[in-house]
C-alpha positions as a printed Julia matrix, in Angstrom:
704×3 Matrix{Float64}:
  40.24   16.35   28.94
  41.25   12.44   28.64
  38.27   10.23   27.29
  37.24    9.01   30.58
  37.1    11.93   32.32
  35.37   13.24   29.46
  33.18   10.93   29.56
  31.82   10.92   33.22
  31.58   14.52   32.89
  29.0    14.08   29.92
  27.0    11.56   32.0
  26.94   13.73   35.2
  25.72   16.55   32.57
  22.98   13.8    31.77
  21.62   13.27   34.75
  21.32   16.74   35.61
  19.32   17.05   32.49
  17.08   14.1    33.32
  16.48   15.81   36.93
  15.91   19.11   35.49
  13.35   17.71   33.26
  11.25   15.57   36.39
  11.02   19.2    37.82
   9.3    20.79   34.73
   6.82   17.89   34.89
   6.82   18.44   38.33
   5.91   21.94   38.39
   2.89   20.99   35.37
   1.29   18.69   37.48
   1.18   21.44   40.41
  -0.7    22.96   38.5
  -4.69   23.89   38.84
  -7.12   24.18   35.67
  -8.99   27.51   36.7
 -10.59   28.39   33.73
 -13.1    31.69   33.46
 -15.95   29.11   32.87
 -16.5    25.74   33.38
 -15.36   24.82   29.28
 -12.49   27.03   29.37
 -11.19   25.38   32.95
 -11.64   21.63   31.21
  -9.67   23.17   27.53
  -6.97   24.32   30.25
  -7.21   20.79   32.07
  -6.38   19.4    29.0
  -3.81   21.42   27.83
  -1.98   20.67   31.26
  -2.77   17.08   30.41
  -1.18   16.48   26.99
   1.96   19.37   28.34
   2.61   16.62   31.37
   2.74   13.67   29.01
   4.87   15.13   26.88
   7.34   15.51   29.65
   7.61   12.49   31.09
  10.76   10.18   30.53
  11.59    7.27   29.65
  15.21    6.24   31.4
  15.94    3.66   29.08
  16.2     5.7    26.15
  19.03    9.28   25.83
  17.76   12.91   26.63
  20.08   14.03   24.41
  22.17   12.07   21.75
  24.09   14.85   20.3
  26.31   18.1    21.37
  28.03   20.67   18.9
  30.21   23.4    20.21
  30.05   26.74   17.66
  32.8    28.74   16.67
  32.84   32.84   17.62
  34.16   35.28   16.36
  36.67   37.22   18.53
  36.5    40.77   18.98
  40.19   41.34   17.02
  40.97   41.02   13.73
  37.58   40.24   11.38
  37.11   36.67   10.74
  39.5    35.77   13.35
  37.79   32.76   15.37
  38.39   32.24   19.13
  37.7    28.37   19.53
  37.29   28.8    23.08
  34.66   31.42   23.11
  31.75   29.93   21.12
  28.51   28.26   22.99
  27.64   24.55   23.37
  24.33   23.2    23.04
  23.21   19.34   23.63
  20.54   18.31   20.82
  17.98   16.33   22.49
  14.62   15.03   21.55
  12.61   17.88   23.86
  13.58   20.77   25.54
  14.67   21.03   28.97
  15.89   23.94   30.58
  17.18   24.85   34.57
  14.98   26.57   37.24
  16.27   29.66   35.85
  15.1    28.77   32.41
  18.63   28.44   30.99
  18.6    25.79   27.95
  20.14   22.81   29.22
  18.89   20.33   25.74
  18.05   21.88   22.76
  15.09   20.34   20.95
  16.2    19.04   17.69
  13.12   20.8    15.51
  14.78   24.12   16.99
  16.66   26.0    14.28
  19.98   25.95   16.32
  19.53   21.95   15.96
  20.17   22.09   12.11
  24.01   22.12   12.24
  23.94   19.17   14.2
  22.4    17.74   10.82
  23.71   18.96    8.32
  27.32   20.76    9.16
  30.03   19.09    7.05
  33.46   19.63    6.54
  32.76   22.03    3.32
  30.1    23.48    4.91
  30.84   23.58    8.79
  27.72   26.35    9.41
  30.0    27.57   12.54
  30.54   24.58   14.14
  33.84   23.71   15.9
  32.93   20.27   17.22
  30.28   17.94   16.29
  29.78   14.84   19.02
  27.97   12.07   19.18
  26.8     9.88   22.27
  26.47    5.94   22.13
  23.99    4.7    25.09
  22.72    1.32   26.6
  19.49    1.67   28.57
  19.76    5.26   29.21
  23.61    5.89   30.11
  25.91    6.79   28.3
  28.76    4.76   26.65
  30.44    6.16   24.56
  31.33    9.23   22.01
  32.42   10.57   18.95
  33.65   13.67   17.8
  33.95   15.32   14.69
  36.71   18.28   14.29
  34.97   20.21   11.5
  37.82   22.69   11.01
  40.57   20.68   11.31
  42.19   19.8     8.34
  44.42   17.25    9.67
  41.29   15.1    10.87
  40.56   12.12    8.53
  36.88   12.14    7.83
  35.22    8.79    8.2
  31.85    6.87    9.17
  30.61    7.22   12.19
  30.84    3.52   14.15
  28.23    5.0    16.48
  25.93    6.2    14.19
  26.46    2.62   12.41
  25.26    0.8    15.17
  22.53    2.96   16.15
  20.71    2.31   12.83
  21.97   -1.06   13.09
  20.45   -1.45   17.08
  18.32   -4.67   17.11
  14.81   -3.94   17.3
  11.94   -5.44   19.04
   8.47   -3.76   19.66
   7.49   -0.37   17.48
   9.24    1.54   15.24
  11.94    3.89   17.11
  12.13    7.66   16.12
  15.58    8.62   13.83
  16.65   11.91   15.55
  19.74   10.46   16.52
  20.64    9.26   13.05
  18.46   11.61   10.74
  20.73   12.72    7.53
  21.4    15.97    6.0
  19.59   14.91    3.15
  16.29   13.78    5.36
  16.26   16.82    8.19
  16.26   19.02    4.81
  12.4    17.3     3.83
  11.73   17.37    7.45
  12.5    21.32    7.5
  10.0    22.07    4.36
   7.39   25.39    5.31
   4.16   24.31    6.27
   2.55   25.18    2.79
   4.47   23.14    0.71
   3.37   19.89    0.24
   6.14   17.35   -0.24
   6.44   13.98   -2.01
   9.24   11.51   -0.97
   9.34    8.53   -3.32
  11.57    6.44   -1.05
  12.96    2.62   -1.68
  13.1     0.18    0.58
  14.76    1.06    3.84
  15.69    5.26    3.36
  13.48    6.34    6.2
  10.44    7.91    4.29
   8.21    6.88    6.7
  10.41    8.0     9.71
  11.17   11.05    7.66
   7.2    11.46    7.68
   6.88   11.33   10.83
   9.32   13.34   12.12
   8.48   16.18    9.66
   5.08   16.1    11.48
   6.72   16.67   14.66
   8.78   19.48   13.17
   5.47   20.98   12.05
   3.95   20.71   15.37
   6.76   22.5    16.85
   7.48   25.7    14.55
   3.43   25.76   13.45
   1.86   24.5    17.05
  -0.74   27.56   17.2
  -2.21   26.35   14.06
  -1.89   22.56   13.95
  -2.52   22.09   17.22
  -5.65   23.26   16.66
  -6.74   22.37   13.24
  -5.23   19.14   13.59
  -2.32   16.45   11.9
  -3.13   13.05   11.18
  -1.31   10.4     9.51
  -2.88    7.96    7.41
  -1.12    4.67    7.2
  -1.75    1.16    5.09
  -3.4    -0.97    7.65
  -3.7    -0.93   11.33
  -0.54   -3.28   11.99
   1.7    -0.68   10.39
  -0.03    1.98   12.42
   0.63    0.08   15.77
   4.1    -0.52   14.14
   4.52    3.41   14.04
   2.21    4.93   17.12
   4.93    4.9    19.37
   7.26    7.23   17.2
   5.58   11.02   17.42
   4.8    10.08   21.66
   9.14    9.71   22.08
   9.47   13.1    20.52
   6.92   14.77   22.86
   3.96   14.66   20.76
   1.29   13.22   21.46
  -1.83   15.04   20.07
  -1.34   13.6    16.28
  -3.97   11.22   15.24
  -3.49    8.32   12.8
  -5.96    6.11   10.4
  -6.27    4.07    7.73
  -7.52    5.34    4.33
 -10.65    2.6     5.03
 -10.9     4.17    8.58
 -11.16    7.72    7.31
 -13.71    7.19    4.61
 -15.85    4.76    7.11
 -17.72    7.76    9.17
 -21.55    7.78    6.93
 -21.25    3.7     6.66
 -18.74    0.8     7.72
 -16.94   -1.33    5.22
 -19.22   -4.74    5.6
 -19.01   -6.3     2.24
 -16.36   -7.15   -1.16
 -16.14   -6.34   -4.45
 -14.48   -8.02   -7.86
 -10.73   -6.7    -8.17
 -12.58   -5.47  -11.92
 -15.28   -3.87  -10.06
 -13.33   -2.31   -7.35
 -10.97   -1.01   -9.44
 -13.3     0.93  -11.47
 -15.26    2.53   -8.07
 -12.0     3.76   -7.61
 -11.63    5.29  -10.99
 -11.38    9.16  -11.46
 -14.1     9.22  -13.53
 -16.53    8.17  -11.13
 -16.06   11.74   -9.14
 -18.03   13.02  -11.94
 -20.45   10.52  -12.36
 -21.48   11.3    -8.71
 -21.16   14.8    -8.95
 -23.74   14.44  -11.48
 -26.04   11.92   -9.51
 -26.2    14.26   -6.41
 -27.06   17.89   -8.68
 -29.94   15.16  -10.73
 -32.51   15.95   -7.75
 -32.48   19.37   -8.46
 -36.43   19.53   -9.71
 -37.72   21.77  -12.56
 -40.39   24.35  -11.95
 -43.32   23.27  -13.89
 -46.07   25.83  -12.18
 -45.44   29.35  -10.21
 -45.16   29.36   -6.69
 -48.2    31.01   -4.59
 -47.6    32.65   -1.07
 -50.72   33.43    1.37
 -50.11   36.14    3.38
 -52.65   38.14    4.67
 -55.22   38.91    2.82
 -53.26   38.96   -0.32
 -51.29   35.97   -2.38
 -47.84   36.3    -3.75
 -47.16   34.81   -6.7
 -43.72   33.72   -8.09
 -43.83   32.33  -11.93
 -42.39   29.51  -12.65
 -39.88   31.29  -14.75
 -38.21   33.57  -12.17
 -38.28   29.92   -9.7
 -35.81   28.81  -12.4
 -33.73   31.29  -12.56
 -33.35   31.36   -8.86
 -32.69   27.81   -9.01
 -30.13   27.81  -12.09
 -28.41   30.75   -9.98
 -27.7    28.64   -6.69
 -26.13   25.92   -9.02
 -24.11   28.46  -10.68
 -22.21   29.23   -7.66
 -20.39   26.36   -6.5
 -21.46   26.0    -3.5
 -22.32   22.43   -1.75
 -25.78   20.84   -2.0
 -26.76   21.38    0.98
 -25.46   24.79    1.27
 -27.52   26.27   -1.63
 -30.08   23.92   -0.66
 -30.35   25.72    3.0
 -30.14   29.47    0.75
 -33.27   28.24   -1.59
 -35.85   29.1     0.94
 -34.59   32.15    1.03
 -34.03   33.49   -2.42
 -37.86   32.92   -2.89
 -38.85   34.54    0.45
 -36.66   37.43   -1.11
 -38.66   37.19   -4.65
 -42.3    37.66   -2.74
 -40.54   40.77   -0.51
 -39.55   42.64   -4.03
 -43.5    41.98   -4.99
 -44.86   44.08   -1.67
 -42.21   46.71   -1.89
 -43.22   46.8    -5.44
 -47.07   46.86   -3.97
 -45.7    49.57   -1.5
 -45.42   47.61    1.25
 -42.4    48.29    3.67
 -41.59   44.66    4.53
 -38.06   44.06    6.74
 -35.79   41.36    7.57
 -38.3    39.76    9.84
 -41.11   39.14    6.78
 -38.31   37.33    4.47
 -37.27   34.64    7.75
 -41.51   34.5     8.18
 -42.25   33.86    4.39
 -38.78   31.71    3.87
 -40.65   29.8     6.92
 -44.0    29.37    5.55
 -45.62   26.38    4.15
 -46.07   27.04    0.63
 -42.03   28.02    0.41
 -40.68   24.96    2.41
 -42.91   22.53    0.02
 -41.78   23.94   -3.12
 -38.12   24.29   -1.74
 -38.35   20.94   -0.44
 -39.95   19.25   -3.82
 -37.73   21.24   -6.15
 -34.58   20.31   -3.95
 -34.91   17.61   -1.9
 -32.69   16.24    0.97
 -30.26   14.0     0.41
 -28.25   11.28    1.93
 -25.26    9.54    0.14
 -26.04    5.86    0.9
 -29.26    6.76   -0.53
 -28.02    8.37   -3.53
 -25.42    5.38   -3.97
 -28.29    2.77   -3.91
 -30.14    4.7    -6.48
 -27.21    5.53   -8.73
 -26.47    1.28   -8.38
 -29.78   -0.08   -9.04
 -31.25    2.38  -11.72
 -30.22    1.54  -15.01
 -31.46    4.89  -16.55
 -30.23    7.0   -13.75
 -26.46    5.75  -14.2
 -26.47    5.91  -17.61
 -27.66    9.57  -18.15
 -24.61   10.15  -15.49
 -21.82    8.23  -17.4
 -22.11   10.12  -20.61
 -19.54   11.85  -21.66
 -19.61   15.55  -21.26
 -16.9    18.93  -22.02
 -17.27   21.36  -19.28
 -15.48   22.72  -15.92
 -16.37   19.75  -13.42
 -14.42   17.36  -15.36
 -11.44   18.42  -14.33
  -9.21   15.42  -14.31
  -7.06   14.77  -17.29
  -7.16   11.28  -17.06
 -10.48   11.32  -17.59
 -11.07   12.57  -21.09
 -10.07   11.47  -24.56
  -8.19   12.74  -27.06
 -10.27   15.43  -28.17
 -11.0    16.55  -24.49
 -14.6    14.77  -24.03
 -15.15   13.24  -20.56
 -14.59    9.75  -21.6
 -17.49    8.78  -19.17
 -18.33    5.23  -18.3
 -18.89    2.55  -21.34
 -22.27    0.4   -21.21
 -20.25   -2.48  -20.04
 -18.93   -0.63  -17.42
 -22.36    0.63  -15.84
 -23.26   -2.88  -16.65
 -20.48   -3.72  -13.92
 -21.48   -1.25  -11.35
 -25.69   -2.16  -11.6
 -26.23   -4.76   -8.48
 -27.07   -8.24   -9.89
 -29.55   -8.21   -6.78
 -30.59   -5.03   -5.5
 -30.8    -4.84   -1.87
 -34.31   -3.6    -0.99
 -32.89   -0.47    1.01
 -29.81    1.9     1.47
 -29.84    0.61    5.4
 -29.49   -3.07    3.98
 -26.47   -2.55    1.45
 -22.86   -4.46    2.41
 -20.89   -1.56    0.71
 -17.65   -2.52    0.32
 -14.44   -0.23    0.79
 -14.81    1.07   -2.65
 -18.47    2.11   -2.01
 -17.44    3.82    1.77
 -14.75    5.85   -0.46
 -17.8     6.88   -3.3
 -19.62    7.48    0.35
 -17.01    9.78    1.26
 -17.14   11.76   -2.41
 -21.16   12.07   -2.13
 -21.0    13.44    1.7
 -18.26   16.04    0.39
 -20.85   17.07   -2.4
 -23.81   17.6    -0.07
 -21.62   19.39    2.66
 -18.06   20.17    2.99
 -15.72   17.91    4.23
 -13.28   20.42    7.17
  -9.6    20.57    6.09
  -6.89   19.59    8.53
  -3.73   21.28    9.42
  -1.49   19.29    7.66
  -1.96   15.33    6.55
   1.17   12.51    6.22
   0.08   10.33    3.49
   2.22    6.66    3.84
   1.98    3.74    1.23
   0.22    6.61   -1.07
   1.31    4.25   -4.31
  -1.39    2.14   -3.28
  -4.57    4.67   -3.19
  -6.9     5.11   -6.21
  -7.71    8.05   -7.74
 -11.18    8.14   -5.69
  -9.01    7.22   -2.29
  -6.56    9.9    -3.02
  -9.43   12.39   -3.57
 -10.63   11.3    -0.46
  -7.65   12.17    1.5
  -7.18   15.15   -0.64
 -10.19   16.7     0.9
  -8.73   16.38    4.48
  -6.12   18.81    3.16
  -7.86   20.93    0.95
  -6.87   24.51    2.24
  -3.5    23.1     3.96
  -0.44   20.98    2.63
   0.25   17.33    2.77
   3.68   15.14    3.46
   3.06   11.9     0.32
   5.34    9.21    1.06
   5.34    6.31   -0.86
   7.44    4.11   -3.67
   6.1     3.14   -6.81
   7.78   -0.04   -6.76
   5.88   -0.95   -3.98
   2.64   -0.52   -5.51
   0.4    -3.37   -4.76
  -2.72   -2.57   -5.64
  -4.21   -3.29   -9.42
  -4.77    0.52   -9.28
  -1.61    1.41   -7.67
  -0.06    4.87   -9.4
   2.53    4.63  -12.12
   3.44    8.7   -11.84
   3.59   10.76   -8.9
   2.5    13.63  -11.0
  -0.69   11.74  -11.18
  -1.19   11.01   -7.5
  -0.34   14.54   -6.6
  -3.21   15.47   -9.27
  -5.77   13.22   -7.62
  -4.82   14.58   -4.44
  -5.4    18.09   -5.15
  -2.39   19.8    -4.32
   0.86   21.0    -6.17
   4.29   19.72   -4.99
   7.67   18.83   -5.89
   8.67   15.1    -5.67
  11.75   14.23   -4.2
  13.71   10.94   -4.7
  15.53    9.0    -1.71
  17.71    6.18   -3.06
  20.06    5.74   -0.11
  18.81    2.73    2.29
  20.28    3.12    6.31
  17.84    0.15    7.44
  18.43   -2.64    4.27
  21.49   -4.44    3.71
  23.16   -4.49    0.54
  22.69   -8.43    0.4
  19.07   -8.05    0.31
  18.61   -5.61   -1.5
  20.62   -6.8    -4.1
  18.6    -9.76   -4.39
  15.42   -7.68   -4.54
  16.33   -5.43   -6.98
  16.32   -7.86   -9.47
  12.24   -7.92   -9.72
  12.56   -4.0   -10.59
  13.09   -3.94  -13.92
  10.36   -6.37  -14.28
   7.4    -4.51  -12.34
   8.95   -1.23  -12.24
  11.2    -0.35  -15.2
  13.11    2.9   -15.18
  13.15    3.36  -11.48
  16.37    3.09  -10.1
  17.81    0.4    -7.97
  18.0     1.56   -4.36
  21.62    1.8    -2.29
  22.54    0.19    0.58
  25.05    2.82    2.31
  25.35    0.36    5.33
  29.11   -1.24    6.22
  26.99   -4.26    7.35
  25.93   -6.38    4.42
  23.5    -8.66    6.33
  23.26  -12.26    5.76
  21.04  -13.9     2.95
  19.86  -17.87    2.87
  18.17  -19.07    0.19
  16.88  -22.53    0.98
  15.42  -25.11   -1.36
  13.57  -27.81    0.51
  10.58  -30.62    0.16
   7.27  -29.08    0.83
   6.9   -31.26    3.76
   9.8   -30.11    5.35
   8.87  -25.81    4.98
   7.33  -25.52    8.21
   9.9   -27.6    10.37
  12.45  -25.71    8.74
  11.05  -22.0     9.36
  10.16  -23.05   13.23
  14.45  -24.1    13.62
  15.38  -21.05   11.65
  13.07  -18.82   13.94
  14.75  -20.8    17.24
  18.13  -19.92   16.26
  17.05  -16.38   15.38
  15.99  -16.14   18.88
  19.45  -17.19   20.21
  20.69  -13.62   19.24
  19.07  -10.32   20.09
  16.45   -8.58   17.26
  12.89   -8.81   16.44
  11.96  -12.31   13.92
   9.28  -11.9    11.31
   7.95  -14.92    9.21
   6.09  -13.59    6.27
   3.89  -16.32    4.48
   1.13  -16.47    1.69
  -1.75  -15.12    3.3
  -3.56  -18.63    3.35
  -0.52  -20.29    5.61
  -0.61  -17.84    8.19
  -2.51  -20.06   10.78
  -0.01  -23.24    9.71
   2.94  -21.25   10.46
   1.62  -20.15   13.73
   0.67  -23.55   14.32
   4.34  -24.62   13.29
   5.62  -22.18   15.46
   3.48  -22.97   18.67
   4.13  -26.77   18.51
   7.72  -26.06   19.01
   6.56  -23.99   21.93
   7.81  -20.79   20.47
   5.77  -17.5    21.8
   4.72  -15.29   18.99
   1.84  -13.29   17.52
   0.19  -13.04   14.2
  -0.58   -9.92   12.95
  -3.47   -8.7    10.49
  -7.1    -9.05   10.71
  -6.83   -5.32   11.7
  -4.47   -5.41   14.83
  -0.85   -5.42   15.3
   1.86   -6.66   17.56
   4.01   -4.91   20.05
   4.91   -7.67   22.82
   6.24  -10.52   20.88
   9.9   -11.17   19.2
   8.65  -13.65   16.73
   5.72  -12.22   14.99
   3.64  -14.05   11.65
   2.96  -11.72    9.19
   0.45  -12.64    6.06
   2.55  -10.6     3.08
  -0.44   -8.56    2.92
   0.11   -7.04    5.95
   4.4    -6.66    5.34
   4.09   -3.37    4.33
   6.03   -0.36    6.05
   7.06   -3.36    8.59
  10.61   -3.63    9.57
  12.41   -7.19   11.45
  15.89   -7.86   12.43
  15.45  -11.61   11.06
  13.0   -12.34    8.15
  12.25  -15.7     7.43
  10.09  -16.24    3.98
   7.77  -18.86    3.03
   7.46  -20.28   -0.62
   7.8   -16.61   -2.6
   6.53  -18.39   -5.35
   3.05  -19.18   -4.03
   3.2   -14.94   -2.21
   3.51  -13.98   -6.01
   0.8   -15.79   -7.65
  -1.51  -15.1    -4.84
  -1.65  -11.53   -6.63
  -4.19  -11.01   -9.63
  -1.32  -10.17  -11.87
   2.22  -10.68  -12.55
   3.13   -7.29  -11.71
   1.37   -6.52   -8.47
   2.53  -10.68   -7.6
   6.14   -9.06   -8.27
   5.77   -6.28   -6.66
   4.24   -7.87   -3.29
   7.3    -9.86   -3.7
   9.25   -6.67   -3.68
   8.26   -5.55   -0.23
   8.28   -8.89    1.31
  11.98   -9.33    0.82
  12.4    -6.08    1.87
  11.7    -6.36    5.37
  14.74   -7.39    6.54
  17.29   -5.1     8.8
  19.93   -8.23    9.22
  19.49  -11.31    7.93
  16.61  -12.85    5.21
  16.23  -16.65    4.99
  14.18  -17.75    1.97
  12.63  -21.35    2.57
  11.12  -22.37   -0.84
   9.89  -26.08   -2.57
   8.55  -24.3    -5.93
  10.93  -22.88   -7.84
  11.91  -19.0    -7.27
   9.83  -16.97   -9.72
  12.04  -16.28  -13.11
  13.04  -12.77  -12.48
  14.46  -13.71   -8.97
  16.68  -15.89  -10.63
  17.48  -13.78  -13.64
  20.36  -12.22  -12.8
  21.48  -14.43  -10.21
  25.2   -15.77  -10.53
């Protein structure tokens, strides 16, 4: 068929699709949530809800972007293939079938959707012909195909692939299903119960990978997860804005996302700071200990028996047996609460063995009455008392004794970190300098009154898991995870506890002054077991910048390798020296000629210049908006970004103010480095470096 017949066929094919999917919605919206009861008709209301949303379409962007015809075998000789005979399918982002129920797009989570992926030449997985759609605004422009069994075919790069990952960008991040590699659909693919670790540079797609392997889950798991729940946690809430619209394009629409601070704020919001010294150490793995210890402290000691009315006769418990009963529930391993709820209980079932003893016949009924009585509930209540963690917290801060008999160091089956013990095995435990850190200068009078800090909402989050269970989630996608302590990791950790978790992250990126040197160490804090896999190839970084930003890795992140840019597009790098006076002029003239081309512009600047460059910007009467101070930006080209907030961001045009200054804002060389890192990083087609101080020294190192 010549090219442009071909070619109207496939976009006749197209909008049959896009008509057979309006009727599916269609038909969801006709229908009526009668449920057997008034909860079961709004769970069904609901369910029609979220079904309708995720069918509705968006004409701007392709139903399907992919097509591969299969191979058959014909019913001759064995092995003999019959071209003409094998079935077609059209890979699309959802499934949409005919009023007979006939496939007309195959989702690309199905199984079927794999070749698409990953059929090569050497491996053609029974596919005769692999093509690819290019689209503008919904129709289709153009194609590619890919003879996989014909030898005479000269293999090379697909143009429309090329310029798909090349596509300016404005607005959120944009779902990879057209472009995903064999490589990244084969982490997307990974069971349910194995928890994966991407360590990803700059620009590979580990966060789209992330996300997509979510949707994946959703789609071959969806009893399950739909109804224990997925939920990605991302760095800040610009990044999540930057992200939010990804999962919703691919149908789903149910997956919740947070930030670590977010998720750890639910017994008391983040309100006040601490030291870098003093943060770092609240996030220390040693302090899961030093709480675990502070919580089971309450537990009272028997000191007299315990003496039941009932009747005309008193029971009598010694103080002896109380123990025992006591040193039982704390042998089990239960929560706080739990055994603290099973206490009343075990005594009532001490004064029943006394009356049968006494030949009394006493049932179920008697042990609830005497568990229920007076004298039990006072001695359960004084021997284990209730608890609440900001409570505990304020205690553990302000007494000096209290802290101290909980940072010795101890051998035993709760310190179970590694990191935490010395060379002989002791639980290192906290030095007197160290409590000395965590004891408030100035005790606030109450727990109510306290500014905790984000440090203090994650030790918030550890105490509330120690009195009562924290519920597990289906599965949790873990971005940025470099950056999360070993008491933020623990945190998350617990959201996943009987279920796996997708860790995404790159060490080079670390920013934090705790930030992880090992995976093997992260995966440890986060409780689970898992494999870490290494993606070095960058689609979304050109090799001009990332050649520039390699050279800080051997200075912040020796022995990890420098990523690749596989991209035919190089990019375009400016490195500007100018007089300090004339910085902002400069960036608001490099932003205006950004904007004479398609593509998203982002100015990254020290933190303390954001409201000057937005200034800059705005007297030259350019629209933009700043991101940070927890919000992002989704309407704006031009967008200020302080280069704490870079992270996991992505602009056509990058414009970068005085990397010097971005560096030393950092409280060390590396992590000042390594901020630098990401910052240059950001950049999908051109980076302009404006600078008056000179670049730091291992920018310049290498440099020819």
């Amino acid at each position: 068929m010549p090219a442009d017949d071909a070619l109207t066929h496939e976009q006749a094919y197209l909008t049959r699709t896009r008509a057979a999917l309006a009727a599916m919605r269609g038909r969801t919206l006709a229908l009526e949530a009668h449920g057997g009861d008034k909860i079961a008709g709004e769970i069904l209301a609901a369910t029609l809800w979220h079904r309708a949303r995720s069918l509705e379409d968006d004409p701007t962007r392709a139903l399907f972007f992919g097509r591969v015809d299969q191979v058959a075998v014909s019913g001759g000789d064995a092995g003999a293939v019959d071209a003409e005979a094998g079935e077609r399918f059209y890979i699309g982002r959802r499934h949409v079938t005919d009023d007979a129920g006939d496939p007309l797009v195959i989702d690309w989570r199905a199984p079927m959707s794999t070749a698409f992926y990953r059929a090569s030449r050497s491996a053609p997985m029974g596919v005769l012909l692999r093509r690819r759609f290019g689209f503008d605004h919904g129709r289709i422009t153009a194609f590619e195909d890919e003879h996989l069994l014909d030898p005479a075919e000269v293999q090379g790069r697909s143009q429309i692939l090329a310029e798909e990952i090349e596509r300016p960008r404005v607005g959120p991040m944009r779902d990879i299903v057209a472009t995903i590699q064999p490589e990244q659909d084969e982490l997307v693919r990974v069971d349910d119960a194995t928890t994966v670790c991407i360590q990803g540079a700059p620009g590979t797609g580990k966060t789209a990978v992330g996300l997509h392997r979510a949707a994946w889950l959703l789609y071959a798991f969806r009893e399950r997860l739909s109804r224990q729940g997925v939920l990605v946690i991302g760095p800040n809430r610009a990044f999540l804005e930057h992200i939010g619209q990804v999962l919703p394009t691919l149908g789903e629409v149910e997956v919740t996302h947070t930030t670590v601070e977010d998720l750890v704020a639910a017994v008391a919001p983040a309100t006040g700071t601490d030291p870098t010294a003093v943060a770092a150490l609240k996030g220390d793995a040693r302090m899961a200990e030093v709480l675990r210890r502070a919580v089971w402290s309450h537990v009272g000691e028997p000191d007299e028996a315990l003496v039941v009315p009932r009747g005309a006769r008193k029971w009598r418990v010694p103080a002896y047996e109380v123990r025992e009963l006591i040193d039982e529930l704390r042998s089990r391993g239960v929560r706080y609460e739990a055994a603290r709820a099973m206490l009343p209980q075990r005594l009532a079932h001490a004064v029943l063995l006394q009356m049968e003893r006494a030949g009394d016949s006493p049932d179920d009924r008697v042990q609830d009455a005497v568990a229920r009585s007076a004298p039990v509930r006072r001695c359960a209540d004084a021997l284990w008392p209730k608890l609440e963690p900001r409570a505990v917290l304020h205690r553990l801060f302000t007494d000096a004794e209290l802290l101290a008999a909980c940072s010795e160091g101890s051998v035993g089956p709760d310190d179970e970190d590694p990191a935490a013990r010395d060379s002989t095995g002791h639980s290192r435990g906290l030095t007197p300098e160290e409590q000395r850190m965590l004891l408030w200068d100035k005790a606030p009078r109450t727990a109510r009154s306290v500014r905790w800090s984000v440090a203090d909402t994650t030790l918030l989050d550890e105490l509330a898991d120690l009195l009562n269970r924290t519920p597990s989630l289906g599965h949790v996608v873990l971005d940025e995870a470099q950056d999360l302590s070993p008491m933020q990791l623990r945190a998350v950790g617990r959201r996943c506890a009987t279920s796996a978790a997708t860790v995404l992250g790159d060490i080079a990126q670390g920013t934090t002054p705790w930030s992880t040197t090992s995976w093997a160490e992260s995966l440890h804090h986060l409780g689970r077991a898992g494999e870490v896999t290494e993606l070095r190839q960058g689609f979304r970084v050109p090799a001009a910048v990332i050649e520039l930003a390699a050279r800080l890795l051997p200075h912040m992140a020796p022995g990890l390798a420098a990523p690749i840019s596989v991209r035919d597009n190089q990019g375009r790098l400016d490195i500007v020296q100018l007089a300090a006076a004339d910085l902002s002029a400069r960036m608001a003239e490099t932003v205006a000629e950004a904007l004479a081309e398609p593509g998203s512009v982002g100015v990254i600047v020290p933190d303390a210049w954001t409201n000057d460059a937005s200034t800059a910007l705005s007297s030259k009467e350019i629209g933009h908006g700043v991101l940070g101070a927890g919000h992002g930006d989704i309407e704006h080209r031009v967008d200020v970004v302080p280069a704490t907030v870079a992270k996991g961001l992505e602009f056509d045009t990058v414009v970068v103010l005085e990397p010097a200054a971005i560096a030393a804002a950092e409280p060390d060389e590396r992590t000042g480095l390594r901020r630098l890192y990401v910052v240059l990083t950001r950049a999908v087609t051109r980076l302009v470096v404006l600078h008056a101080d000179p670049l730091p020294d291992a920018l310049t190192e290498h440099a020819d």
